[in-house]
DSSP file (Angstrom, degrees, kcal/mol; ACC not computed):
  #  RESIDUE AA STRUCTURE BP1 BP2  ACC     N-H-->O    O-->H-N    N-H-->O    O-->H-N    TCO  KAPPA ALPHA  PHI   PSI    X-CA   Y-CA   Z-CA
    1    1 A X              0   0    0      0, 0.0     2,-0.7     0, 0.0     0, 0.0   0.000 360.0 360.0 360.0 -38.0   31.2  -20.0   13.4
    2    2 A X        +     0   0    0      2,-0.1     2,-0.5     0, 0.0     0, 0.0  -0.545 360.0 146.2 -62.3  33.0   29.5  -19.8   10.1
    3    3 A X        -     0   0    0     -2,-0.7     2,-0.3     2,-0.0     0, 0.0  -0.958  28.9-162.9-111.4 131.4   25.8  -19.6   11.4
    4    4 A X        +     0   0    0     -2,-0.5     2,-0.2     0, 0.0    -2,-0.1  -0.972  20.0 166.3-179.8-149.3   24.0  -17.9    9.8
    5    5 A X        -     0   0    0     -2,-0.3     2,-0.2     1,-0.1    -2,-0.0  -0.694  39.0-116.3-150.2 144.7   20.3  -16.2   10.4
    6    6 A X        -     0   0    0     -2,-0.2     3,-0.2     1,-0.1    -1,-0.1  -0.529  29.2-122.4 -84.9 169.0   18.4  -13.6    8.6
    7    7 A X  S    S+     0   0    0      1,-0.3     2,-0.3    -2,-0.2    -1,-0.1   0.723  95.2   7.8 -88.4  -8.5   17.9  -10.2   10.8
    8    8 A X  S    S-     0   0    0      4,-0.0    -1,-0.3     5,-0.0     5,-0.1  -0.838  79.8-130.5-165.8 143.2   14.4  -10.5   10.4
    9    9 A X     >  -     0   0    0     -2,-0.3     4,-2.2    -3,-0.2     5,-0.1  -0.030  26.2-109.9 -88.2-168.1   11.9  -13.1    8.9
   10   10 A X  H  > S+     0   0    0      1,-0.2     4,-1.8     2,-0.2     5,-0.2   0.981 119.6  51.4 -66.1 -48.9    9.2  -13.0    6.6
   11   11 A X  H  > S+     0   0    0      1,-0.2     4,-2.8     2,-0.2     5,-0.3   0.917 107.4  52.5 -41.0 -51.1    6.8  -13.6    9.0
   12   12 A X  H  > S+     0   0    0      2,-0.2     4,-3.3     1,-0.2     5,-0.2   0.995 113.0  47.0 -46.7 -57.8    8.1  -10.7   11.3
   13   13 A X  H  X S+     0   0    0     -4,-2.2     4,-2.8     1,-0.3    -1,-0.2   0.692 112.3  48.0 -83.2  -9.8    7.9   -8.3    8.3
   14   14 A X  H  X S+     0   0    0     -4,-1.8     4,-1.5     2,-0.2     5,-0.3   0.970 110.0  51.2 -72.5 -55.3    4.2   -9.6    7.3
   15   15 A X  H >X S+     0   0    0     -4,-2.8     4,-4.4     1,-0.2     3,-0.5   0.937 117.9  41.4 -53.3 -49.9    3.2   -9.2   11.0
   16   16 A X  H 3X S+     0   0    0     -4,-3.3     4,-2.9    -5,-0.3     5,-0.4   0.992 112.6  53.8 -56.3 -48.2    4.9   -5.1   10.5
   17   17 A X  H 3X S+     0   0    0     -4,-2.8     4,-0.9    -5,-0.2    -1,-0.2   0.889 112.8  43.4 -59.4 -21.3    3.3   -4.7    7.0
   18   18 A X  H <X S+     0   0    0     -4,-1.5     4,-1.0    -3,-0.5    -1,-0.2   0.898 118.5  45.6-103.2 -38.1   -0.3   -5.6    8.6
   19   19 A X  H  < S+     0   0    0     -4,-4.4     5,-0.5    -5,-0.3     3,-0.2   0.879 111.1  47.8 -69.7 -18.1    0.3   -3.5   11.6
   20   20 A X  H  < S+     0   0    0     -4,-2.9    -1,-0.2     1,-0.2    -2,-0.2   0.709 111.4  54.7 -56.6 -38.2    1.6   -0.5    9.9
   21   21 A X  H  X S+     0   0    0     -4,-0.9     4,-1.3    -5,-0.4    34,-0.3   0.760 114.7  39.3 -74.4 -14.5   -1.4   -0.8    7.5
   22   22 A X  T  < S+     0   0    0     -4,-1.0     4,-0.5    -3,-0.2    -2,-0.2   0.494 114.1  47.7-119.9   7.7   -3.8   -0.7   10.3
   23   23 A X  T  >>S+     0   0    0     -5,-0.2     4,-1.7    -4,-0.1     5,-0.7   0.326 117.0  50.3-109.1 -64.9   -2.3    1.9   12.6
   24   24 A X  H  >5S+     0   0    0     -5,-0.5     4,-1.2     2,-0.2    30,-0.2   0.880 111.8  44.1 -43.2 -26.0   -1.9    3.9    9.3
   25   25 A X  H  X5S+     0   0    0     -4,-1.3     4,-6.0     3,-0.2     5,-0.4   0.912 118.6  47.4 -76.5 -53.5   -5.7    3.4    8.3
   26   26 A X  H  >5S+     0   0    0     -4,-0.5     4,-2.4     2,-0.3    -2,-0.2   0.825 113.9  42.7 -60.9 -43.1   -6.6    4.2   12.0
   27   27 A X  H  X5S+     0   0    0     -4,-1.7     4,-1.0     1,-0.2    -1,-0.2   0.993 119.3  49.9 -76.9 -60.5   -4.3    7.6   12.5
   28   28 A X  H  X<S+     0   0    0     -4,-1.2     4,-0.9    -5,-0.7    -2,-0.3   0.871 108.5  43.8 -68.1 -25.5   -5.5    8.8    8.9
   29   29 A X  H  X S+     0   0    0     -4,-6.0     4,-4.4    22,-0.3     5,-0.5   0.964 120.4  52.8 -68.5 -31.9   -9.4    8.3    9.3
   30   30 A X  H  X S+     0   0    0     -4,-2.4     4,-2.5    -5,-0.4     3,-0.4   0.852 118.0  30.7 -33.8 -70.1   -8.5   10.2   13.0
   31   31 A X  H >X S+     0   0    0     -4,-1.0     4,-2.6     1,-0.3     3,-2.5   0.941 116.8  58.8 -77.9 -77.5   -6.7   13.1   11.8
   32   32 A X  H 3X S+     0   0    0     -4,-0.9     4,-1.3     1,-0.3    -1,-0.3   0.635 113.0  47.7  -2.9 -48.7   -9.1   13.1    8.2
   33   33 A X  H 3X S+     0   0    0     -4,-4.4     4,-1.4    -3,-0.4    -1,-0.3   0.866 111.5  44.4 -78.3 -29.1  -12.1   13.4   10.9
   34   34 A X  H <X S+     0   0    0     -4,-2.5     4,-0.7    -3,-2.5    -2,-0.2   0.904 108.0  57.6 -88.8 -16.1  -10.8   16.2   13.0
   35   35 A X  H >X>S+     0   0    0     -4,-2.6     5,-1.8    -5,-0.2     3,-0.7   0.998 110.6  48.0 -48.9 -49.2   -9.6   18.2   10.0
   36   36 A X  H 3<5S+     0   0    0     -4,-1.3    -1,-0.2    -5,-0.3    -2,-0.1   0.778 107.1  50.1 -85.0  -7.8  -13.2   18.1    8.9
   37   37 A X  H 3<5S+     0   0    0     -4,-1.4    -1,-0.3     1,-0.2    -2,-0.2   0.414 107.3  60.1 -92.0   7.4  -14.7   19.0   12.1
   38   38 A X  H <<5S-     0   0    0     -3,-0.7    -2,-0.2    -4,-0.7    -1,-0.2   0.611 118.9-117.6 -86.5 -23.1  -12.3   21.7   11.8
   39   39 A X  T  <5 +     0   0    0     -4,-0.6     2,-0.4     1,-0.3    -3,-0.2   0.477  53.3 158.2  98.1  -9.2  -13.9   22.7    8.7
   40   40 A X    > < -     0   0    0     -5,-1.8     3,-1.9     2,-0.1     4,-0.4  -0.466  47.7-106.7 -80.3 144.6  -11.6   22.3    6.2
   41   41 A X  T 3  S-     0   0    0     -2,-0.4     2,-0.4     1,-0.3    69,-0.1  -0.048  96.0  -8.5 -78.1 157.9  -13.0   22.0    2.8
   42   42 A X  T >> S+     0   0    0      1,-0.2     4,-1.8    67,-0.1     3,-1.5   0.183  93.7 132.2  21.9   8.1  -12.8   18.4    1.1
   43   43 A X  H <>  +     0   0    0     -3,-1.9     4,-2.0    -2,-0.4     5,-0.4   0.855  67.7  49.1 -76.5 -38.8  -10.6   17.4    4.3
   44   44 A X  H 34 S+     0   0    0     -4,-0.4     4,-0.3     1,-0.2    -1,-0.3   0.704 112.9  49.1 -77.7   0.1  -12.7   14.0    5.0
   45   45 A X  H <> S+     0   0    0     -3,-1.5     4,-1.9     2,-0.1    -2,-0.2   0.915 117.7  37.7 -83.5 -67.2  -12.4   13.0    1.3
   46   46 A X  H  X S+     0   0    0     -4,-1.8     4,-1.1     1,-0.2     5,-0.2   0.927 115.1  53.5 -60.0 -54.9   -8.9   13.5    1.0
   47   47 A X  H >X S+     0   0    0     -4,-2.0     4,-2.0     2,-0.2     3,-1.6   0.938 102.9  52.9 -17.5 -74.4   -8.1   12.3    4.2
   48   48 A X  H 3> S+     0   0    0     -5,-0.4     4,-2.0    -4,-0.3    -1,-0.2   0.930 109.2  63.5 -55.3 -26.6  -10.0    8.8    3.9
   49   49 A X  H 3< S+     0   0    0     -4,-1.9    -1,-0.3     1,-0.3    -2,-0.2   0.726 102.2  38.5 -71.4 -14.5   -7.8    8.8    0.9
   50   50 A X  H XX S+     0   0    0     -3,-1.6     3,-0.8    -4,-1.1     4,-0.6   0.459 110.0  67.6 -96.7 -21.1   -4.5    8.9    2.4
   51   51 A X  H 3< S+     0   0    0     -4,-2.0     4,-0.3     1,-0.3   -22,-0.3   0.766  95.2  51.5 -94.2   1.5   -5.8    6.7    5.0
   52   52 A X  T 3< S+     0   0    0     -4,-2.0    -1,-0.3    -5,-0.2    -3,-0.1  -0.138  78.9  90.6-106.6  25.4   -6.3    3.7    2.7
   53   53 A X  T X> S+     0   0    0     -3,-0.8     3,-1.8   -29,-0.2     4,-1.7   0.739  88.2  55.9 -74.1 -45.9   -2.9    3.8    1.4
   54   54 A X  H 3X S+     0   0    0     -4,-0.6     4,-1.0     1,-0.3     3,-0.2   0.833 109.4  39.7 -44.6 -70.5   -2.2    1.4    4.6
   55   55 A X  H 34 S+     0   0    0    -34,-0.3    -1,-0.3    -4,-0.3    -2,-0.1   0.295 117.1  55.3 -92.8   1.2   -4.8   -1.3    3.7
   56   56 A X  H <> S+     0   0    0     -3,-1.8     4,-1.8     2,-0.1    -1,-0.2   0.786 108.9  49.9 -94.4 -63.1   -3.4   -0.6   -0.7
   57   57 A X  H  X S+     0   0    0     -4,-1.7     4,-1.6    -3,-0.2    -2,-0.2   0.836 115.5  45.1 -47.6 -38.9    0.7   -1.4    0.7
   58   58 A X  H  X S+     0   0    0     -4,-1.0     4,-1.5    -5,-0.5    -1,-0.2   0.789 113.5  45.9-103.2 -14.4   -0.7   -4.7    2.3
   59   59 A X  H  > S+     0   0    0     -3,-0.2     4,-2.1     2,-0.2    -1,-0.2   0.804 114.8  45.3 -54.5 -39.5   -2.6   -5.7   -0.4
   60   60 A X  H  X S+     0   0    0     -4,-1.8     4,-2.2     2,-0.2     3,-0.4   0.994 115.4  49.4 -75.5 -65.6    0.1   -5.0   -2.8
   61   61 A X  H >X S+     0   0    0     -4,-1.6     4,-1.1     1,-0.3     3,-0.8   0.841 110.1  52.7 -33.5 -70.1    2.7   -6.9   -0.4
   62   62 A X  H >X S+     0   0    0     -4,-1.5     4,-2.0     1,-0.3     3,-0.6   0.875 111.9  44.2 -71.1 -35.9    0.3   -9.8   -0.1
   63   63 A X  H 3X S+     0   0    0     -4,-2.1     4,-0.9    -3,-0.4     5,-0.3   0.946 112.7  52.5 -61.7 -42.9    0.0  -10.1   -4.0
   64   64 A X  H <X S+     0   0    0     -4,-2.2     4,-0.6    -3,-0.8    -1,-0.3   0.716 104.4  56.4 -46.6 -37.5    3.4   -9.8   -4.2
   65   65 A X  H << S+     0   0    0     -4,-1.1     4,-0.4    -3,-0.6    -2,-0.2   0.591 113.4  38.6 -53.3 -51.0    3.9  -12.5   -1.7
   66   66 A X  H >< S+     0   0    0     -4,-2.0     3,-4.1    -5,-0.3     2,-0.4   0.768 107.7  62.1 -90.8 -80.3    2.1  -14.9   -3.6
   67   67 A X  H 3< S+     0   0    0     -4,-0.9    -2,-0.2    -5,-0.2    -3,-0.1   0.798 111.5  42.8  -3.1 -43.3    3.4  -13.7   -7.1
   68   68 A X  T 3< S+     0   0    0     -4,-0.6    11,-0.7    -2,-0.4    10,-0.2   0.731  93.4 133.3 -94.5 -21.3    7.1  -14.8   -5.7
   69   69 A X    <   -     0   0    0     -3,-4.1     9,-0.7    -4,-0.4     2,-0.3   0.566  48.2-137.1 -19.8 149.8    6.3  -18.2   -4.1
   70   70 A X        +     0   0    0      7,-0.2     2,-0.5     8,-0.1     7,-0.1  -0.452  17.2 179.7-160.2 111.6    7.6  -21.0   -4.1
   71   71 A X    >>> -     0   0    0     -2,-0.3     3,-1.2     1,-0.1     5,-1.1  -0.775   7.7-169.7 -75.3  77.4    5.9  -24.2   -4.4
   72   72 A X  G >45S+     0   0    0     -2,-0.5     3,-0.5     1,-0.2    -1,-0.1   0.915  81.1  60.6 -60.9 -26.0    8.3  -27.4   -4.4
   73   73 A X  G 345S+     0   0    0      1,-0.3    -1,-0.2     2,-0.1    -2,-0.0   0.921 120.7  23.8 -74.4 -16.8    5.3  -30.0   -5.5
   74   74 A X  G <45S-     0   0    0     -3,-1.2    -1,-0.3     2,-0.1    -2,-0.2   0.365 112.8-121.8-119.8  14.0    4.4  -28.5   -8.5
   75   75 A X  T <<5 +     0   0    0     -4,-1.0     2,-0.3    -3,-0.5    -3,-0.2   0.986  54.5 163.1  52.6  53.5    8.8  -26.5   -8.9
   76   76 A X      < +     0   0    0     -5,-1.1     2,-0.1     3,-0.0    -2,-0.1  -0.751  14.7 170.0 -72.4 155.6    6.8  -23.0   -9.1
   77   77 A X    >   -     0   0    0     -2,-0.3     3,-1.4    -7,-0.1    -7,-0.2  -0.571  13.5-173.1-123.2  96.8    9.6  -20.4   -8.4
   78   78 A X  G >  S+     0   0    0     -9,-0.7     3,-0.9     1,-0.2     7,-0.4   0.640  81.3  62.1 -80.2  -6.5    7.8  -17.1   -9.2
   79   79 A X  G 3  S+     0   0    0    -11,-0.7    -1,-0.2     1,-0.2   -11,-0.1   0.563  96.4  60.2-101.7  14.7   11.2  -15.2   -8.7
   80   80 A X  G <  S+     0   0    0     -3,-1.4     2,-0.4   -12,-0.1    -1,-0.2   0.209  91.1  84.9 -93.5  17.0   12.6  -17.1  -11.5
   81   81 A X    X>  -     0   0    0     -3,-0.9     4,-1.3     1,-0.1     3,-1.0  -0.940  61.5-153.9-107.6 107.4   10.0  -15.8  -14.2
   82   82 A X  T 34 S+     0   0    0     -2,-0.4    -1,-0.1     1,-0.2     5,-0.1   0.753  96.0  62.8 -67.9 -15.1   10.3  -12.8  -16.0
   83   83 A X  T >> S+     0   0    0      3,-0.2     4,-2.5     2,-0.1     3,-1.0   0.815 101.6  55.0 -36.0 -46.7    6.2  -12.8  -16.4
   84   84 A X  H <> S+     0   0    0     -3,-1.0     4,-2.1     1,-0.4     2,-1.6   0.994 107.5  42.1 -79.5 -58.2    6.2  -12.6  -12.8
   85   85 A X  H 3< S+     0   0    0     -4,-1.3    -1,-0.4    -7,-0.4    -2,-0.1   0.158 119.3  52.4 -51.7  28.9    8.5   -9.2  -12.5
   86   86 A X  H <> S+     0   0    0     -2,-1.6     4,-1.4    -3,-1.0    -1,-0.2   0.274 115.0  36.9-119.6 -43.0    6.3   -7.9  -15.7
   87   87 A X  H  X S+     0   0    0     -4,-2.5     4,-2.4     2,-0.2     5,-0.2   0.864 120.0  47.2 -82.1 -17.0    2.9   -8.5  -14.2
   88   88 A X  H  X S+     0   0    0     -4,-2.1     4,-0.6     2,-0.3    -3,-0.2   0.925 120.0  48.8 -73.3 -54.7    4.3   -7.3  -10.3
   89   89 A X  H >> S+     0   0    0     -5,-0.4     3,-2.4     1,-0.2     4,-1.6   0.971 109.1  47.2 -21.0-107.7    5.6   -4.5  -12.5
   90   90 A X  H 3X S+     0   0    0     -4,-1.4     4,-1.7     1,-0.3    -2,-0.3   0.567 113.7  44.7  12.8 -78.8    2.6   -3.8  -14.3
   91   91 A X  H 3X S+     0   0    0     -4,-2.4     4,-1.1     2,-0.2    -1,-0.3   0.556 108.3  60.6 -71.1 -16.5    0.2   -3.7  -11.4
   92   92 A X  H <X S+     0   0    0     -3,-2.4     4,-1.9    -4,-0.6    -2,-0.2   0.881 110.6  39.5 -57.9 -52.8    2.7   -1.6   -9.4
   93   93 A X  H  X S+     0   0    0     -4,-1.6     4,-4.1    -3,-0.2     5,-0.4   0.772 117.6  48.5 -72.5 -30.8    2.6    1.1  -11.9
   94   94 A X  H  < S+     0   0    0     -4,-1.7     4,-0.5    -5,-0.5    -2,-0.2   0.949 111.1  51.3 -78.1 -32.4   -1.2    0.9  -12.6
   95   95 A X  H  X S+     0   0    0     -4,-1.1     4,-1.4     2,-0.2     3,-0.4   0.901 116.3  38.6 -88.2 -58.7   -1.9    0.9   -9.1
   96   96 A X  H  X S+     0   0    0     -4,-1.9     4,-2.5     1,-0.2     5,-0.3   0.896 107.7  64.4 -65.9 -25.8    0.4    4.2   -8.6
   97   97 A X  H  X S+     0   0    0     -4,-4.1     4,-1.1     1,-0.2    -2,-0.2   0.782 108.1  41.5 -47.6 -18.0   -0.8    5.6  -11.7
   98   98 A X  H  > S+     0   0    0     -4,-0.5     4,-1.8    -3,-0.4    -1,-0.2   0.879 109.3  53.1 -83.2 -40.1   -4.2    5.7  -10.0
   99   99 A X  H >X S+     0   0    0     -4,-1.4     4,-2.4     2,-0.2     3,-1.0   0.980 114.8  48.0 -58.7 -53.3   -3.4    6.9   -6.4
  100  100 A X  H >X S+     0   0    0     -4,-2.5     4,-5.0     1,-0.3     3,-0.6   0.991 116.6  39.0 -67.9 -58.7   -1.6    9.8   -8.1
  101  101 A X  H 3< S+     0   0    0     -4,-1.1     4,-0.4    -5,-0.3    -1,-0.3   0.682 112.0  51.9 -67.9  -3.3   -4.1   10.6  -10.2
  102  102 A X  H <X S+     0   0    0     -4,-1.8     4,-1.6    -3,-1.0     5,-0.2   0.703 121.1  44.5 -60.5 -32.7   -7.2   10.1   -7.7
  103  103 A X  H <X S+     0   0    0     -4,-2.4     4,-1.4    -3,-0.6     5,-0.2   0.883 105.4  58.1 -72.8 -39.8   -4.8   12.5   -5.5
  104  104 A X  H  X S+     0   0    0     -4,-5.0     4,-3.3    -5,-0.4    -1,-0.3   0.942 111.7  39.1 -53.1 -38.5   -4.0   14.8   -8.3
  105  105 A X  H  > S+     0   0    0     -5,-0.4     4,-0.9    -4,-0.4    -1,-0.2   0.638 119.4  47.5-112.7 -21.5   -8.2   15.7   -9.0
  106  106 A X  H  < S+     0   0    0     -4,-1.6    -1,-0.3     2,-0.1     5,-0.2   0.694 117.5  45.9 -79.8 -11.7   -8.9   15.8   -5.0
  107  107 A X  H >X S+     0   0    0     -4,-1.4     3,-4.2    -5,-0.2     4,-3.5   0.933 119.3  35.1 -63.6 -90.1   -5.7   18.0   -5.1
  108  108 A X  H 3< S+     0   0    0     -4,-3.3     4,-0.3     1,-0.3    -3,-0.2   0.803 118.4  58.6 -46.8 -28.5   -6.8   20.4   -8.3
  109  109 A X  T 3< S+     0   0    0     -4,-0.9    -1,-0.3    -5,-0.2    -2,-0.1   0.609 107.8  45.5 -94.1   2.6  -11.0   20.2   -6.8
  110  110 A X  T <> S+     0   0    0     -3,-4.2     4,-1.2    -4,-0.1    -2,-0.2   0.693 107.0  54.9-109.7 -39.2  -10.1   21.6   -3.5
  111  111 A X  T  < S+     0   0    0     -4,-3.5     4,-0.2     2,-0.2    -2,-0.2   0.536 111.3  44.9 -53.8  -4.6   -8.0   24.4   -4.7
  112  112 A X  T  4 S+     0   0    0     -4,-0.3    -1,-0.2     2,-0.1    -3,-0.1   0.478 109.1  52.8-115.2 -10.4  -10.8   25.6   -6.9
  113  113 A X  T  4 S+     0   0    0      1,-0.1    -2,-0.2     2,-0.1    -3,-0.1   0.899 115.0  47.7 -73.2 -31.0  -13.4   25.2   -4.1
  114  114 A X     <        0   0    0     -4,-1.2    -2,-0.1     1,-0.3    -1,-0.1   0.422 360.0 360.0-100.8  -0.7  -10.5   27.5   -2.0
  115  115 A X              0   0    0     -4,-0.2    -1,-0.3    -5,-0.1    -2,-0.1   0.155 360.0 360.0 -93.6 360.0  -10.3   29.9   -4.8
């Protein structure tokens, strides 16, 4: 009466995170090529740039993934370390600090092209 099962395992959600990254890479270079055979100004720049947010989320997941492990031969636990939440941290923010601001300056250099 007491069994019980997580609703979905890690493995399931790895298998989602790498198809989500690669149906996301795939729709944004699509859409990112017909915008620019549409003509719209920087659209295949910006574009490819939103479409390698997919293959950026499964990189960050898989680092994350290892970061949190847990290795009984050598008694790692990474989600008993406060190092590990500081560097997971830490590369979380530097890694959205970047996006935004790579986004911000394709943002601000296509509005002055539209100007």
């Amino acid at each position: 009466m007491n069994d019980m099962h997580e609703l979905i395992t890690v493995e399931a959600f790895n298998r989602l995170v790498l198809l989500t990254a690669v149906v996301w890479l795939v729709v944004g270079v699509v859409i990112a090529g017909i915008r620019h055979a549409r003509g719209a100004p920087g659209a295949l720049r910006r574009g490819l740039v939103w479409a390698l947010l997919g293959p950026v989320v499964l990189v960050l997941w898989k680092f994350y993934n290892w970061m949190v492990r847990v290795e009984p031969s050598s008694g790692y636990v990474g989600l008993h370390r406060v190092s590990v939440f500081a560097i997971c941290a830490l590369v979380f923010v530097g890694v959205g600090g970047a996006l935004g601001f790579a986004l911000a300056r394709l943002r601000d250099r296509n509005s002055d092209g539209d100007a």
